[in-house]
N, C-alpha and C positions, 0 to 999 in steps of 0.2 A: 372329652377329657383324654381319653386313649389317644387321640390326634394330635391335642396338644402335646400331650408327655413324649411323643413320638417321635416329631417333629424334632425337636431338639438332642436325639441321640442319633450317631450316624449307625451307629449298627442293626443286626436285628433283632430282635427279641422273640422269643421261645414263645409259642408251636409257628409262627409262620420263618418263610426264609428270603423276606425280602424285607427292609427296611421300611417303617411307619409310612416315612416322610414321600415313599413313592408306590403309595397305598391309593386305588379308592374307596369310596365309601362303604359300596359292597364287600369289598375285600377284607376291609376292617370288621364290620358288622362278621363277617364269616370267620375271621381268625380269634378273634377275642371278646367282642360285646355278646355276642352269642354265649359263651360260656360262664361269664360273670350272670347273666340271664338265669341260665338252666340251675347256678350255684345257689342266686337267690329264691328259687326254688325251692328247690332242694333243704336249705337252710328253713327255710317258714314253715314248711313240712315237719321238718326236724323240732322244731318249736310248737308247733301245734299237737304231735304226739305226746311232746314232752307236759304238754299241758294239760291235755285231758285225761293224763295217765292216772292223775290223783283222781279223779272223779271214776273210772275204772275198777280201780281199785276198792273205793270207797264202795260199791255198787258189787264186786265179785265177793271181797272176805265176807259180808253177812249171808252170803250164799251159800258158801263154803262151811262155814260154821255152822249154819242152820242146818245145811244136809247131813253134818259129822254129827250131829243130834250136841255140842259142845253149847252153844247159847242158845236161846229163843231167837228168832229173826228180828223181833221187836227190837227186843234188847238192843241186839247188833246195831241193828239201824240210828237206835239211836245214841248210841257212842261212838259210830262214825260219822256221824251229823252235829254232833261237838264238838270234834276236830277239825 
């Protein structure tokens, strides 16, 4: 896809300094599929912490509460097991 979009602009596009269209494969893969790569990483990363935050959470407050002597642990657990 980067090859095709490439191809068709004569200039070059930001981080390399040669034009797509007189690129090889290697060179592609090194300037740009590489960091679309590392990005989608990065992002699923980003989305899996975000995901198990709730369950974290869910798991530290009746800790927190039970130590400050404020609810039973019981209790706790299961009001955040209704939510």
């Amino acid at each position: 896809m980067i090859w095709f979009i490439g191809t068709r602009l004569g200039s070059t596009v930001y981080p390399s300094s040669i034009p797509i269209s007189n690129m090889s494969a290697g060179q592609i893969f090194r300037d740009y599929v590489r960091f679309v790569g590392v990005g989608a990483i990065a992002a699923a990363g980003i989305f899996g912490i975000a995901k198990s935050l709730r369950s974290v959470v869910g798991r530290v407050l009746p800790a927190i509460y039970g130590c400050n002597g404020l609810v039973d642990i019981e209790t706790a657990e299961q009001v955040v097991a209704a939510n």
